[in-house]
Residue, then its C-alpha position, 0 to 999 in steps of 0.5 A: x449498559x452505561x459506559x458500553x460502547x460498540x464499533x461496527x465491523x462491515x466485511x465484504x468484497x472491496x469491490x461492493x463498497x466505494x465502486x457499488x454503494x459509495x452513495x451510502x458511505x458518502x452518506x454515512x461520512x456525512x453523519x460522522x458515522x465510526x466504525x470500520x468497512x473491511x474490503x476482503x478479496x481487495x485489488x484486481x488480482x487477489x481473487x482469481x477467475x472471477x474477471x470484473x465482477x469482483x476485482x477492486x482496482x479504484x476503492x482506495x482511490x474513491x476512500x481518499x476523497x472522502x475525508x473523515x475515511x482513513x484508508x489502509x491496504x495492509x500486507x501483514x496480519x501486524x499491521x493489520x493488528x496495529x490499525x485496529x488497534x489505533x482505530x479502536x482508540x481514535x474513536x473510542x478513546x479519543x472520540x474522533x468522528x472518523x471511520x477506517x476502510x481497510x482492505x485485505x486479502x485471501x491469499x495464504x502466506x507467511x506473516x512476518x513480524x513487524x520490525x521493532x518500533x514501526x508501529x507509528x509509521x505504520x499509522x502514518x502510512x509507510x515504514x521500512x520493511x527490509x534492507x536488501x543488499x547484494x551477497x557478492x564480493x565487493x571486489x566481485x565485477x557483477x556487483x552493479x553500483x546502483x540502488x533501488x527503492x520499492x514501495x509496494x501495499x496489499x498483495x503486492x507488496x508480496x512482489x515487490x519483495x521478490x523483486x528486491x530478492x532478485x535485484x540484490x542476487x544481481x548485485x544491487x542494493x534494495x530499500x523496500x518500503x510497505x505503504x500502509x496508506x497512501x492517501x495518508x501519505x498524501x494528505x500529510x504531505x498537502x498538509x505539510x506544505x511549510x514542512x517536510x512530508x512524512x513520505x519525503x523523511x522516509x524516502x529520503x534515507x534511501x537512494x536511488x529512482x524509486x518504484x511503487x507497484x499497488x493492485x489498484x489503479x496507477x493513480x493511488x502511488x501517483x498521489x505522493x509523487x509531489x512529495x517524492x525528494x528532489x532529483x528521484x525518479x519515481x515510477x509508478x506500476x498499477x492494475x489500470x483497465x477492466x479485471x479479467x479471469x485469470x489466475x493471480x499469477x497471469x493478472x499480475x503479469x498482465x497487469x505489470x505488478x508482478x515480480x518481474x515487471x517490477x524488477x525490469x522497472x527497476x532495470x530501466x530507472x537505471x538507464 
């Protein structure tokens, strides 16, 4: 039909992309193909008890080097919807000779909606998820002076959420950024060179040392640190090493991702 066009939807297991064909896709980049590969079951500690065969630590890692591939690794079905959505546009509407890797999960939980107006960070590679603020008396001896801020993608954001909750029913007050993109972030920072970076904006209405948890490799958070404001210390938390058979629970554990390796990083930025 004249006017017609199509965008290809490829699913399957993160693992079986960038680690196993990245080849193929290196390829398909190199021919300008469009379209979008939907990585399921993304990170090493989404799919429990299947160990290294399916855990996907490093795709996000491999997606950034390839560059007409822009990759997310979204918490929320809204964010999901708002990159299909700007994606839809770029290469349809705007014809750009780019393809989207987006990787998702199989877990169950609640979806928030997305706070008003984020959609463009959201593209950009990060926006503020929520203000997490101590529920005790000023005047109350326990409120701890100290602020944090979390950047977490994917499942984990899920953790750094409950480590926020933790924090703040300690007494300390708790910025919690999602990352959509990291790789996005850092290209717009190396862009951004006689600029200010997108991810140095964000951060810096926050205060406080600042920790990233993913379930990929240290390695993908690590790429922004040359963009993280002057004077903040910046930890990074990552599912590094071979995938093992577990439930996510014990992974995450293992792996120092879960909510309360995260909220015991945070403690020792303090110190």
């Amino acid at each position: 039909v004249h006017g017609l066009a199509m965008l290809p939807f490829y699913i399957y297991y993160s693992m079986f992309g960038f680690q196993r064909v990245g080849d193929q896709i290196w390829a398909a980049a190199d021919q300008r193909a469009r379209g979008f590969l939907l990585g399921a079951t993304s990170g090493r500690t989404t799919l429990g008890g299947e160990g290294l065969q399916h855990q996907d630590g490093t795709s996000h890692l491999m997606a950034a080097t390839i560059p007409n591939c822009k990759a997310y690794d979204p918490a929320f079905a809204g964010e999901l919807a708002v990159i299909v959505d700007h994606g839809m546009r770029a290469m349809l509407v705007e014809q750009q000779d780019v393809f989207y890797y987006v990787t998702m999960m199989n877990e169950a939980y609640a979806q928030p909606d997305l706070p008003a107006g984020v959609a463009p960070e959201v593209i950009r590679g990060c926006y503020k998820f929520a203000s997490f603020t101590p529920a005790l008396d000023k005047e109350d001896s326990r409120v701890s002076p100290h602020h944090v801020t979390l950047m977490g993608s994917g499942a984990i954001l899920l953790e750094v959420i409950k480590a926020a909750r933790r924090l703040a029913d300690a007494g300390v007050a708790v910025e919690v950024f999602s990352v959509t993109s990291w790789s996005e972030l850092a290209r717009d920072g190396r862009a951004s060179a006689t600029g200010q970076a997108f991810v140095t904006q964000q951060l810096g209405r926050t205060q406080g040392p600042i920790v990233a948890a993913t379930d990929y490799v240290c390695a993908v958070p690590e790429s922004v640190r040359a963009f993280v404001p002057d004077q903040r210390s910046f930890t990074t938390l990552g599912t590094d090493g071979f995938g093992r058979s577990d439930t996510r629970a014990a992974l995450r554990a293992f792996f120092g991702v879960d909510a309360a390796s995260i909220e015991a990083a945070a403690r020792r930025s303090f110190e």
